[in-house]
C-alpha positions as CSV (number, residue, x, y, z in Angstrom):
1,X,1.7,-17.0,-5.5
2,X,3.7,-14.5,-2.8
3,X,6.7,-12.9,-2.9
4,X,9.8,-12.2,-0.5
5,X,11.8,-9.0,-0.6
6,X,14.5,-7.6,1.5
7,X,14.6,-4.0,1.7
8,X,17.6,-2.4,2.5
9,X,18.8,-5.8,3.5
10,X,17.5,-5.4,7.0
11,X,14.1,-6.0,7.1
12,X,12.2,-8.8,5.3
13,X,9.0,-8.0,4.2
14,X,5.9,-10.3,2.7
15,X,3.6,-9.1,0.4
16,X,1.2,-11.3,-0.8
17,X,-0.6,-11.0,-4.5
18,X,-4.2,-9.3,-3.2
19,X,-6.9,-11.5,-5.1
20,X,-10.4,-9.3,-5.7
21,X,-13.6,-10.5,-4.6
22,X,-15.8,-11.0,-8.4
23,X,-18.9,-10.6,-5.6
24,X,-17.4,-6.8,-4.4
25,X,-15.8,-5.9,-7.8
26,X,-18.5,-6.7,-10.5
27,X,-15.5,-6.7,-13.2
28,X,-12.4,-8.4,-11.5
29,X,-10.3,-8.4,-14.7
30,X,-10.3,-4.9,-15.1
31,X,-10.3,-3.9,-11.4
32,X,-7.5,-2.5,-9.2
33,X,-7.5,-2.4,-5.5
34,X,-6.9,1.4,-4.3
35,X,-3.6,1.6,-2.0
36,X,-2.3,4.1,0.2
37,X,0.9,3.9,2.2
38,X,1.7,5.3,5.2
39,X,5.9,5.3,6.2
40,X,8.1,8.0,8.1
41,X,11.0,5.9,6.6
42,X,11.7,7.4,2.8
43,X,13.6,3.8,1.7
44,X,11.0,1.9,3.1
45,X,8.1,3.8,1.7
46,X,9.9,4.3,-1.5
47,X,10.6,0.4,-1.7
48,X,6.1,0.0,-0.9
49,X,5.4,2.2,-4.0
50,X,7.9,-0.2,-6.3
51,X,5.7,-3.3,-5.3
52,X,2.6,-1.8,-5.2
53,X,3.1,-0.2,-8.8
54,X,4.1,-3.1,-10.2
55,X,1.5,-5.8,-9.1
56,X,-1.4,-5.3,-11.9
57,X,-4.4,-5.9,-9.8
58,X,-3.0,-2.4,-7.4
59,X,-3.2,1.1,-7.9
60,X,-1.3,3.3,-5.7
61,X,-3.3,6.4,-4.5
62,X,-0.6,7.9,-2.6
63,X,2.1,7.8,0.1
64,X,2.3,9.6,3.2
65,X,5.2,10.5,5.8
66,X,2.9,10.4,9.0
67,X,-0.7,10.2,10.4
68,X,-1.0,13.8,9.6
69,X,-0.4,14.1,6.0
70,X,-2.7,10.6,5.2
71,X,-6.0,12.4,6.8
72,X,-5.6,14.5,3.8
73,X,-6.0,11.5,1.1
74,X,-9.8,10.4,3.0
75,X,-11.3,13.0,1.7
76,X,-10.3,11.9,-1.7
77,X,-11.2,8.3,-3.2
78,X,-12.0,5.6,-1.2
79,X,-8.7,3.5,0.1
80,X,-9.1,-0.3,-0.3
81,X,-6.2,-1.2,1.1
82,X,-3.7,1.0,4.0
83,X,-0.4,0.1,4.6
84,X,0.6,1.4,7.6
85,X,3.8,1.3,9.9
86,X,2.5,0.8,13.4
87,X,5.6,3.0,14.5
88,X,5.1,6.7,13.1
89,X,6.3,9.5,15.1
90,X,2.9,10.9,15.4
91,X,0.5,8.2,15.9
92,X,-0.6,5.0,14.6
């Protein structure tokens, strides 16, 4: 199944449940898919964490403001999954 949500009532947004691989994840019922999101907008990125935290098969890693500050979190875990807004003030 998908979802639709409006956030901020001006911008409607699909997210669709992310189904793991059993031949990548060797234990899908116990295994999440890392996130990070990337969003100069604070309601928009705020609004990415609430889905993401509450769909069980994601884990959220982190959030970022910009390009810059997301090179930080690949040096950490690996990311499965980056959401990114393809119009941040300092790159895409």
């Amino acid at each position: 199944p998908s979802s639709i949500c409006h956030i901020g009532k001006r911008v409607p947004v699909f997210l669709a449940r992310l189904k793991i691989d059993s031949k990548t994840v060797p234990n899908p019922s116990s295994a999440s898919a890392s996130v990070l999101i990337v969003e100069d907008e604070l309601e928009f990125r705020r609004e990415f964490e609430r889905m993401v935290r509450s769909a069980p098969d994601l884990r959220l890693i982190g959030s970022a403001d910009g390009v810059a500050s997301a090179l930080a979190f690949f040096d950490g875990e690996p990311v499965d999954i980056l959401l990114v807004d393809l119009g941040l003030p300092d790159g895409d």
